[in-house]
LUMMI-820877 format. One record per residue (C-alpha): residue number from 1; residue in three letters; x, y, z. Coordinates in nm, 3 decimals, padded with zeros to 5 digits. Layout:
N
(NUM, "ALA", (X, Y, Z))
...
# end
This chain:
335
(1, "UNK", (12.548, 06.845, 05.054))
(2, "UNK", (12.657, 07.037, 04.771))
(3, "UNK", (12.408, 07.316, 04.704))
(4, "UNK", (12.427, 07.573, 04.393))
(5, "UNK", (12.290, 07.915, 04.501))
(6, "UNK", (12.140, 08.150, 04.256))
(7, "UNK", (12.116, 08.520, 04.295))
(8, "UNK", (12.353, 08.434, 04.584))
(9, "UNK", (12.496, 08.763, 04.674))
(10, "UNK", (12.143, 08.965, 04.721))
(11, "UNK", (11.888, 09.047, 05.017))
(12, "UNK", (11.789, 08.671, 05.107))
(13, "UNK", (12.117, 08.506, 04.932))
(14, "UNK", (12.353, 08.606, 05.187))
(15, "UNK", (12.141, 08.516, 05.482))
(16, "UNK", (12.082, 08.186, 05.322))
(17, "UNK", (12.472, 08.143, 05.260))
(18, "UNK", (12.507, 08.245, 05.602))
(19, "UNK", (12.267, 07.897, 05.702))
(20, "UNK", (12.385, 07.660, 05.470))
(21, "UNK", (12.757, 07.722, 05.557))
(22, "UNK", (12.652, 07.695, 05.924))
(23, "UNK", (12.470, 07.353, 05.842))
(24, "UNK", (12.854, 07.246, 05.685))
(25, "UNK", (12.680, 07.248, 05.365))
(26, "UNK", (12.975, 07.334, 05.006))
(27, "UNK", (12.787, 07.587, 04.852))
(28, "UNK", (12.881, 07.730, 04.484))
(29, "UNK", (12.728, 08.041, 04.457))
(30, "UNK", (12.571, 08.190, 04.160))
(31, "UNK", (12.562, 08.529, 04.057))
(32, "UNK", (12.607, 08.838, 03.792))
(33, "UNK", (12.971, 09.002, 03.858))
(34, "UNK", (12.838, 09.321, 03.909))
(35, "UNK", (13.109, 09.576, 04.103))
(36, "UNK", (12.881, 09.523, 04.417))
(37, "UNK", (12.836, 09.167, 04.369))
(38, "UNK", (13.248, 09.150, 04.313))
(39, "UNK", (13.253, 09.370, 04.682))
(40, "UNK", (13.063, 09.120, 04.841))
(41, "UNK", (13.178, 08.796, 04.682))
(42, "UNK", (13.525, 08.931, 04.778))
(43, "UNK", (13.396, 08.967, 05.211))
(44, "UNK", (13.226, 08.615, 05.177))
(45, "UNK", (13.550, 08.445, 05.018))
(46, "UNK", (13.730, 08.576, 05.347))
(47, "UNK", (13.489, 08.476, 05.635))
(48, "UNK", (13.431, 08.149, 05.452))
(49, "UNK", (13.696, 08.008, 05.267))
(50, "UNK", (13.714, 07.706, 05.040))
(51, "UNK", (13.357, 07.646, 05.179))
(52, "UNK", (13.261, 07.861, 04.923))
(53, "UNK", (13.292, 07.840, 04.569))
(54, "UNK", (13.182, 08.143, 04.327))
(55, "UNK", (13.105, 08.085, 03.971))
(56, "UNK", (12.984, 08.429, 03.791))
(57, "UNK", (12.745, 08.403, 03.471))
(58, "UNK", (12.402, 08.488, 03.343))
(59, "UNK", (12.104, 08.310, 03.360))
(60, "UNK", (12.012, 08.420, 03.031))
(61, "UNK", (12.338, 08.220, 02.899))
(62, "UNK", (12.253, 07.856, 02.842))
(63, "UNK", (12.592, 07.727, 02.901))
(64, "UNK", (12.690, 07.895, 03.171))
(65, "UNK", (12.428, 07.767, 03.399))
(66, "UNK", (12.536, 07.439, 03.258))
(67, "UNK", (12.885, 07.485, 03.401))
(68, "UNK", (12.694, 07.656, 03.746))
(69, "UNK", (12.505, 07.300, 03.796))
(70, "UNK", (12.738, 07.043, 03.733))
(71, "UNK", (12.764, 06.785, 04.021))
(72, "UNK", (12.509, 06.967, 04.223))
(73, "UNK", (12.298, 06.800, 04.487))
(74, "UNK", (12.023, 07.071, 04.553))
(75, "UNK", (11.920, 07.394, 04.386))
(76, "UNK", (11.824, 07.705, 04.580))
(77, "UNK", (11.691, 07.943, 04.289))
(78, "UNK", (11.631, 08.265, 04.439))
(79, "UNK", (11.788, 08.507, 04.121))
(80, "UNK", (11.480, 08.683, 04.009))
(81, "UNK", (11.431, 09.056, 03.861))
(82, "UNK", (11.180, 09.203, 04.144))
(83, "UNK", (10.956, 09.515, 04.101))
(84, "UNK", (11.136, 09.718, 04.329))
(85, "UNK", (11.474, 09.755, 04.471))
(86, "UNK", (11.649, 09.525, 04.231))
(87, "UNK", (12.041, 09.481, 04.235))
(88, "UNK", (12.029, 09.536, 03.902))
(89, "UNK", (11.888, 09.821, 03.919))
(90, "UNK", (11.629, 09.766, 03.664))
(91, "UNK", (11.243, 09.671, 03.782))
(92, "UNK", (11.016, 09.397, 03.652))
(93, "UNK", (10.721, 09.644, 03.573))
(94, "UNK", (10.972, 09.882, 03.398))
(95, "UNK", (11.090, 09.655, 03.166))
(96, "UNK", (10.909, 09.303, 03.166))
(97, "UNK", (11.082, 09.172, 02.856))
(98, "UNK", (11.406, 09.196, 02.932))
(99, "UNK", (11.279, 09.060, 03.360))
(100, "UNK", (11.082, 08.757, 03.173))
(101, "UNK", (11.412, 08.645, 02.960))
(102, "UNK", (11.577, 08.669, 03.324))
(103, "UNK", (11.309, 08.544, 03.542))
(104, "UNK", (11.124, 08.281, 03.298))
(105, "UNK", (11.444, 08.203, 03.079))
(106, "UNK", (11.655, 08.191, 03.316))
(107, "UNK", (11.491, 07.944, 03.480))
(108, "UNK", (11.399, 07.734, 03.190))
(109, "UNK", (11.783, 07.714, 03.126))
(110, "UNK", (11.838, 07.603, 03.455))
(111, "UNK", (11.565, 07.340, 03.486))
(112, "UNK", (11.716, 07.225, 03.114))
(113, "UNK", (12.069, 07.201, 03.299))
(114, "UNK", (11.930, 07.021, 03.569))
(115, "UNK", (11.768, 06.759, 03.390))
(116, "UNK", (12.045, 06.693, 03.155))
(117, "UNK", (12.283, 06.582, 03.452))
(118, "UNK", (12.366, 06.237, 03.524))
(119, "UNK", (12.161, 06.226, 03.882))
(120, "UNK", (11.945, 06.532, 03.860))
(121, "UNK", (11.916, 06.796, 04.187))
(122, "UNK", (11.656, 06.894, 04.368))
(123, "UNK", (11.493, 07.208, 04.333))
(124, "UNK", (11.425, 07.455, 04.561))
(125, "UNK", (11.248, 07.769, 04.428))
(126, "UNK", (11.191, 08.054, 04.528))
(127, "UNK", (10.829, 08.196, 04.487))
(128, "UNK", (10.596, 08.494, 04.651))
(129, "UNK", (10.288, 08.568, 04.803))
(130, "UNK", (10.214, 08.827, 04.567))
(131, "UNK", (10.113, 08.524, 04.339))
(132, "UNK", (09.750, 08.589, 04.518))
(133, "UNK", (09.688, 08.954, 04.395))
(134, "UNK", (09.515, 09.214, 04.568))
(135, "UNK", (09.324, 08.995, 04.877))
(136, "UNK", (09.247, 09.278, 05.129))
(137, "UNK", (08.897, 09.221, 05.045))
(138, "UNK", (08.877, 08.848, 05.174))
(139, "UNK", (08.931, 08.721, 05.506))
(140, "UNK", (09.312, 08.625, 05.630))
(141, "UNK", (09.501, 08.431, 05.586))
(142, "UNK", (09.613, 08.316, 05.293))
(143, "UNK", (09.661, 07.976, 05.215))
(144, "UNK", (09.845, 07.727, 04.959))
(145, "UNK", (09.494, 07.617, 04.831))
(146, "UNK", (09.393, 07.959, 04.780))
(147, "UNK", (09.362, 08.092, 04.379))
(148, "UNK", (09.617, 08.281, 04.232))
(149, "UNK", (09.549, 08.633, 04.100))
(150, "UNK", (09.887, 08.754, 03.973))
(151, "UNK", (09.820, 09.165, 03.828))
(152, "UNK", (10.180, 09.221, 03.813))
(153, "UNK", (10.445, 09.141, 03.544))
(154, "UNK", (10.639, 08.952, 03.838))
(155, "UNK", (10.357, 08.807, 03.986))
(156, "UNK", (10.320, 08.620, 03.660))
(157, "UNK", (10.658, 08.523, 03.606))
(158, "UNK", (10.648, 08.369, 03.959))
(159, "UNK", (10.380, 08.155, 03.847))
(160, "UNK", (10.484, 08.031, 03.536))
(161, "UNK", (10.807, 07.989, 03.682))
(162, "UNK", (10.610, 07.743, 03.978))
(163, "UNK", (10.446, 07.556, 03.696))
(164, "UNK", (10.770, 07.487, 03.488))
(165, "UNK", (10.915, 07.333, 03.829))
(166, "UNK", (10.632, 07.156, 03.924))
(167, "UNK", (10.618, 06.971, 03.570))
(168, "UNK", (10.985, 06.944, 03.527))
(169, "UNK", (11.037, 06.574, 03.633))
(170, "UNK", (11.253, 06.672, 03.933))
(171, "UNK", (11.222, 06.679, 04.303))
(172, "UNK", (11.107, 07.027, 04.366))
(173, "UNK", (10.993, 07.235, 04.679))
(174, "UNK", (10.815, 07.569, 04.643))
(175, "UNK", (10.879, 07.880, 04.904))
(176, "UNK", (10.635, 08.118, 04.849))
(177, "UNK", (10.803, 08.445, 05.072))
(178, "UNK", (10.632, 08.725, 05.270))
(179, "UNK", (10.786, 09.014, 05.289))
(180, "UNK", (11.120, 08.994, 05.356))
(181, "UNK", (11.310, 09.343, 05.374))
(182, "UNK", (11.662, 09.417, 05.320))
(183, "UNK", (11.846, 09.487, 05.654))
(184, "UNK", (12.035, 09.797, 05.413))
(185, "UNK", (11.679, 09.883, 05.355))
(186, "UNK", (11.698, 10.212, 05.122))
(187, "UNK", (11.403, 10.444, 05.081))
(188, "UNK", (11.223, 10.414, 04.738))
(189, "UNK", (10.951, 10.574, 04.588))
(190, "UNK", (10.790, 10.227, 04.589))
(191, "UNK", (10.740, 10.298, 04.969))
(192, "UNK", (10.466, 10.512, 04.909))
(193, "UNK", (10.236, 10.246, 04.674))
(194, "UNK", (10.162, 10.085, 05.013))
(195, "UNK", (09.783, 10.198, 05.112))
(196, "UNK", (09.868, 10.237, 05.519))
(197, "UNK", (09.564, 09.967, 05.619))
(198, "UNK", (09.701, 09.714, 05.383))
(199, "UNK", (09.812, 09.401, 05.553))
(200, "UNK", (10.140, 09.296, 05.529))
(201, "UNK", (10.310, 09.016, 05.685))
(202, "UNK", (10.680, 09.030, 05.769))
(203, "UNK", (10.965, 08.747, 05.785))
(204, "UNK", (11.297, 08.828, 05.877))
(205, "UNK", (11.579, 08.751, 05.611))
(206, "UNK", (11.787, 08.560, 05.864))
(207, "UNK", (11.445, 08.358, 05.932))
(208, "UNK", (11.425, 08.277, 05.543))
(209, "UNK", (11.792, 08.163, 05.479))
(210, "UNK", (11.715, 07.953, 05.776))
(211, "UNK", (11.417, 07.833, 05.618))
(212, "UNK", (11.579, 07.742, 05.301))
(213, "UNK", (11.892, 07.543, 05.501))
(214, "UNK", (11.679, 07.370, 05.623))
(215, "UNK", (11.449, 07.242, 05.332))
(216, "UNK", (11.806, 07.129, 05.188))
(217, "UNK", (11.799, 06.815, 05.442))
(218, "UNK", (11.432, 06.782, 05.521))
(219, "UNK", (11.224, 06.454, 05.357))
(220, "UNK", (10.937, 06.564, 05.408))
(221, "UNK", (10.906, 06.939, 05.195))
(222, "UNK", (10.944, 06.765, 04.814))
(223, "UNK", (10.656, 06.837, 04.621))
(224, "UNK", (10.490, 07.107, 04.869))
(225, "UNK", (10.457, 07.453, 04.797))
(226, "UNK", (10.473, 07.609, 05.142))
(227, "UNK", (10.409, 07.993, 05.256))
(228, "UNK", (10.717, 08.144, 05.484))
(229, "UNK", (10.629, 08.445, 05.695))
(230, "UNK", (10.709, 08.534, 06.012))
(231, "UNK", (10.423, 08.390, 06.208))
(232, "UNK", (10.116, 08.556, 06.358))
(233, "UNK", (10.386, 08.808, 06.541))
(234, "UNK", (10.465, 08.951, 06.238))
(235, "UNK", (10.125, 08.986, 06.103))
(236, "UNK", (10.097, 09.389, 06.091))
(237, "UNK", (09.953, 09.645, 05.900))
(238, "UNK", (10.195, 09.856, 05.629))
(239, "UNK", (10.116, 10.169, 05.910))
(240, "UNK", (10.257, 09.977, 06.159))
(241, "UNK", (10.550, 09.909, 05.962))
(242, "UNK", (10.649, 10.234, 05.792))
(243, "UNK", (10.612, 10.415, 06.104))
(244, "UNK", (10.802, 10.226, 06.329))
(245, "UNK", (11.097, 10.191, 06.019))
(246, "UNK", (11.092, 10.581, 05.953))
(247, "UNK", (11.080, 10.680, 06.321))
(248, "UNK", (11.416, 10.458, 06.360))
(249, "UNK", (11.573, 10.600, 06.067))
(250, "UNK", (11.512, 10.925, 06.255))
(251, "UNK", (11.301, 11.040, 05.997))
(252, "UNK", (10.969, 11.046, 06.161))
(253, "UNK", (10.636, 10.927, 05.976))
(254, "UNK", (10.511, 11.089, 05.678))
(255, "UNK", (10.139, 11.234, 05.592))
(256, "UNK", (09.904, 10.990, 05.511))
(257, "UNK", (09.834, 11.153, 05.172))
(258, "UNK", (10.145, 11.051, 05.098))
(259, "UNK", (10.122, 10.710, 05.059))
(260, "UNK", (09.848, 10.535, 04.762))
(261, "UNK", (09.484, 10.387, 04.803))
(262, "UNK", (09.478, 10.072, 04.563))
(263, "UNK", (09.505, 09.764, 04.736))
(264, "UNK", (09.862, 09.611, 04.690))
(265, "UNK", (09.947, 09.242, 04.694))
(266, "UNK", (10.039, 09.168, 05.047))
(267, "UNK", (09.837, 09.022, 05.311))
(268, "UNK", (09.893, 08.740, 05.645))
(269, "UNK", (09.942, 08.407, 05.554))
(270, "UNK", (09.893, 08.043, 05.763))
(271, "UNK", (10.244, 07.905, 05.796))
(272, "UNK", (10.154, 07.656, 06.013))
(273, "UNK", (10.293, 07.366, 05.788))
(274, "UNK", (10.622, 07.547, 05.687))
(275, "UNK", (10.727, 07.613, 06.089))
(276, "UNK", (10.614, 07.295, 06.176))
(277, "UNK", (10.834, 07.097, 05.900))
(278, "UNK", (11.165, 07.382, 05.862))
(279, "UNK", (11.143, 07.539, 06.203))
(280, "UNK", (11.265, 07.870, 06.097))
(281, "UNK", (11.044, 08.174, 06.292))
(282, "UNK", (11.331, 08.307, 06.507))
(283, "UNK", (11.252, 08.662, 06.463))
(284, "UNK", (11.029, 08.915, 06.490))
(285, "UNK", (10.932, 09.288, 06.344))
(286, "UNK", (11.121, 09.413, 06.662))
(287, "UNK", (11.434, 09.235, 06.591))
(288, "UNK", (11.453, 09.406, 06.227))
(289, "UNK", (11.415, 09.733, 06.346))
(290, "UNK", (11.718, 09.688, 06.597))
(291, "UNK", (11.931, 09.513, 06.301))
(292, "UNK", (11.861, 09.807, 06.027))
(293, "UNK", (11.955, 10.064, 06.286))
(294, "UNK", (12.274, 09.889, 06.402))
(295, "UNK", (12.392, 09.851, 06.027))
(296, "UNK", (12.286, 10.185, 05.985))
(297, "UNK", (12.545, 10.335, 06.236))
(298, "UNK", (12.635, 10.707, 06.200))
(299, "UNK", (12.396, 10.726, 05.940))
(300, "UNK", (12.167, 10.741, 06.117))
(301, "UNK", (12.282, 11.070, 06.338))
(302, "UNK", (12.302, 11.236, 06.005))
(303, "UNK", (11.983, 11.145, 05.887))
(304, "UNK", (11.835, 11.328, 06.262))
(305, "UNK", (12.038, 11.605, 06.189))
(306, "UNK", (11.902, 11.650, 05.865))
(307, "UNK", (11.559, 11.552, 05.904))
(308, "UNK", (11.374, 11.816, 05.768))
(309, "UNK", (11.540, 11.811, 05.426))
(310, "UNK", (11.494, 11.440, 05.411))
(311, "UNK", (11.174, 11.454, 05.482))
(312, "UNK", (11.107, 11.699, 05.128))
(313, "UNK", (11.315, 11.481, 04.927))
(314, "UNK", (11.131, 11.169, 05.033))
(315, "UNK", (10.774, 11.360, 04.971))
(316, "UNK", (10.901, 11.493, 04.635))
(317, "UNK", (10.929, 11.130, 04.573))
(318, "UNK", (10.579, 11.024, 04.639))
(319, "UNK", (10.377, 11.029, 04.297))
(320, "UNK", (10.044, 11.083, 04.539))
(321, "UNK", (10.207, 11.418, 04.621))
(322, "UNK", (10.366, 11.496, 04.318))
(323, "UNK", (10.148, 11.790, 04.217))
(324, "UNK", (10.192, 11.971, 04.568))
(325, "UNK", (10.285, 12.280, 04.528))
(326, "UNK", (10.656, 12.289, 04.681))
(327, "UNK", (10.507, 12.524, 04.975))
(328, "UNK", (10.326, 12.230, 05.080))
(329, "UNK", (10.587, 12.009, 05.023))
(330, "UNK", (10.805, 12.245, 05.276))
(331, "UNK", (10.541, 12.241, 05.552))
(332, "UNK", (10.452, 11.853, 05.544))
(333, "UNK", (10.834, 11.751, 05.577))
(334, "UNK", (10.852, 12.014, 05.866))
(335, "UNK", (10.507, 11.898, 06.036))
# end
C-alpha cells in the first residue's frame, strides 16, 4: 500500500518506517526539514531507496499537506508537539498556542486534505494514554471504556484531535501509546516529575512501529480505539524504571527527594484486544535497556568516568532540589 507518514523522522517514526518498508509497503514520509531531520532523511534515503519518498512541509501549511496526501492509501499521523523531549525543541505546556496550531491544526488540515481526495485514506492516529489523567488512585488497568481526564495542554489536544477523526467521515483507527522511550534517550529535567511509585507501563518503539504496520493491512482495527503497551511484562513502577536506566547509563540512581510527589498521567493498561488483532509485543523493559546502552557506545565509559559530576548536573536539574544548598547538591551526587 501506499502509506503517508507524518512526523516520520522522530522517536516512533523511524521504527514504524523501519515496519512498513519491511511489510513492502511505498511509504512518503512527512516531516519538518529541520538540520536533524535533513541528517536522518539523508541515512534512510540510503538503506531504503526509491522505497522511500520524502516530502518536507508544515502541518500548519494547508497546501502543503495537500501535496503530502495526494494518492495516499493510509495515513499514519504520528507528528505531534509532546510535553517533553520534542524535536522541535519547543514543549506543549511551554507554549500551547503555538503546539495546538501544530497538534489541532495540523490535523484539521490533514483530515480537510484527506477528505477532499478522490478515494479518501484511512486514518491511523496516533493518540496517548495520558488522555486518562492522573489514575494512580483507581485500580489497573486502564481501559478504552474508561473516562478521559486530560490536565495537560497535550492531553487535550490528543482528545480533540480523537474526536475530529472519529467524526471525520473516514475510516479511522485510534492508537492510544504507553510509554514509548527514545532508544537515544537524553536526560531531561522532565525525569524528575515522575513520583517513583507511579505506575508506568512501557512498550518498546520497535513494538509500536510494528504495531502500526500492521494496522495498515488489518480489517478488523477500523473504527477501534485500541491501547498499545507492552503487555503485563512491561507493567512496572517509574522506580523500577529510572533505576535500572540510570544504573546502565553508569550513572547510578538518584535520591528519592529528587524526583516529585503529584501523581503523573501514566498507569498499566489491558491490551488484550490490540495484541490479539496487531500482534506486536516482541519486547520487553530488558530488551530496551540492552538497545540504549549499545547505541550509547563509548558514551557510556565517559559517562562512568565522570559520574560524580553528572550526577550534580542532573540534581541541579531537578526543580524538587532546586533550593539545596550546592553542599548538598555535592554530597547527594557523590552518595
Amino acid at each position: 500500500m501506499r502509506v503517508l507518514l507524518t512526523g516520520a523522522f522522530g522517536n516512533i517514526g523511524t521504527s514504524t518506517l523501519e515496519e512498513l518498508i519491511k511489510q513492502n509497503h511505498q511509504v512518503r514520509c512527512f516531516d519538518l526539514k529541520t538540520k536533524t531531520n535533513t541528517k536522518i532523511a539523508a541515512r534512510l534515503r540510503r538503506k531504503y531507496r526509491d522505497q522511500v519518498e520524502i516530502v518536507w512541509g508544515d502541518l500548519r501549511q494547508a497546501e502543503d499537506v495537500t501535496a503530502a496526501v495526494r494518492d495516499q492509501d493510509v495515513v499514519i499521523h504520528l507528528a505531534f508537539i509532546l510535553p517533553k523531549l520534542s524535536a522541535t525543541g519547543i514543549e506543549s505546556e511551554r507554549q500551547p498556542d503555538w503546539a495546538y496550531q501544530v497538534n489541532v491544526g495540523g490535523t484539521r488540515n490533514l483530515l480537510h486534505a484527506m477528505k477532499a481526495q478522490p478515494t479518501p485514506p484511512k486514518i491511523i492516529f496516533a493518540s496517548s494514554y495520558h488522555v486518562y489523567g492522573r489514575t494512580q488512585d483507581q485500580p489497573p488497568p486502564r481501559t478504552v471504556r474508561d473516562p478521559v481526564h486530560p490536565v495537560e495542554h497535550y492531553s487535550r489536544h490528543k482528545i480533540e484531535c480523537e474526536q475530529m477523526v472519529k467524526a471525520s467521515g473516514l475510516q479511522w483507527a485510534i492508537l492510544r501509546l504507553s510509554a514509548t522511550l527514545p532508544l537515544a534517550i537524553k536526560l531531561d529535567p522532565g525525569m524528575f516529575d515522575v513520583p517513583l511509585d507511579n505506575r508506568m507501563e512501557f512498550v518498546h518503539t520497535r513494538d509500536v512501529g510494528l504495531a502500526f504496520a500492521n494496522a495498515v493491512s488489518s480489517e478488523e482495527v477500523w473504527g477501534k480505539t485500541l491501547l498499545i503497551g507492552g503487555g503485563p511484562r512491561c507493567q512496572l513502577y517509574y522506580r523500577q524504571i529510572a533505576q535500572r536506566i540510570l544504573e546502565a547509563m553508569g550513572v547510578g540512581m538518584l535520591p528519592e527527594e529528587a524526583f516529585g510527589s503529584t501523581p503523573f498521567c501514566t498507569d498499566w493498561v489491558d491490551t488484550t484486544e490490540s495484541q490479539k488483532l496487531l500482534r506486536y509485543q516482541r519486547h520487553d523493559f530488558e530488551d530496551y535497556v540492552r538497545d540504549m546502552v549499545s547505541l550509547l557506545g563509548y558514551k557510556r565509559h565517559l559517562i562512568r568516568l565522570c559520574r560524580p559530576l553528572v550526577r550534580w548536573w542532573l540534581l541541579r536539574k531537578s526543580p524538587y532540589l532546586r533550593r539545596a544548598r550546592p553542599q548538598q547538591l555535592k554530597s547527594r551526587a557523590a552518595a
